[in-house]
N, C-alpha and C positions, 0 to 999 in steps of 0.2 A: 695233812688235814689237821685242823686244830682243835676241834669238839665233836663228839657226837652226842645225840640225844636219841637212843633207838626208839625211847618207848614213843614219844611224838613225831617220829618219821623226820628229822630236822639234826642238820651237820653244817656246821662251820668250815668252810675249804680254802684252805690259802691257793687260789688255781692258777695257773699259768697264763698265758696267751691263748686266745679261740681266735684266729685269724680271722678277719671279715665279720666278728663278730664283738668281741673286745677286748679290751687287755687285761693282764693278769691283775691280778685281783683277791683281796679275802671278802669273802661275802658269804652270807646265810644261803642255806639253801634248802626246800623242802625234801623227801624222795618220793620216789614213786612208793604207792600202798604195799605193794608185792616184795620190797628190799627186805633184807635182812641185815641190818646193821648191826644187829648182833656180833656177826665178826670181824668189826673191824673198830677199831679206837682211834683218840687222838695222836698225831704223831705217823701214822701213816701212810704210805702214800697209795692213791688209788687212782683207778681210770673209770668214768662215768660219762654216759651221753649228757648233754644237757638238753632238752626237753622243752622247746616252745613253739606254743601255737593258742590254743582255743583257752587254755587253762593256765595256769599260774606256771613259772617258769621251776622245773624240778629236774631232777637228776634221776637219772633210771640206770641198766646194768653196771651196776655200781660193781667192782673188782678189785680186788689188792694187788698193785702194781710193782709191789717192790719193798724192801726192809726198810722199815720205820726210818726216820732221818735220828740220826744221835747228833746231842752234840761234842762238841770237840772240846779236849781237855787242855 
């Protein structure tokens, strides 16, 4: 992940491949109201539905999937 913004509900995702859907990608994203992005910052990595239909395209059971990326010395 490369930013979060908790108080606005809105994070920056460097994301991977969504098969049948598109390719990886950084792109903005809103979350769902209910997230807590509170725990979690830039640099981490997480797993998230993406979230489309009737409403704007957002990210809901947002999780931390694993130890922040470092980089190499």
């Amino acid at each position: 992940m490369k930013s979060v913004d908790a108080k606005n509900h809105k994070l920056i995702v460097d994301g991977k491949d969504i098969p049948g859907f598109m390719g990886a990608m950084t792109m903005p994203y809103n979350s769902g109201k209910d997230e807590d992005l509170t725990k979690i910052s830039a640099g981490d990595q997480i797993q998230a539905d993406v979230v489309v239909g009737d409403g704007p395209t957002h990210l809901e059971s947002i999780k931390l999937a694993g130890q922040p990326k470092t980089k190499s010395k």
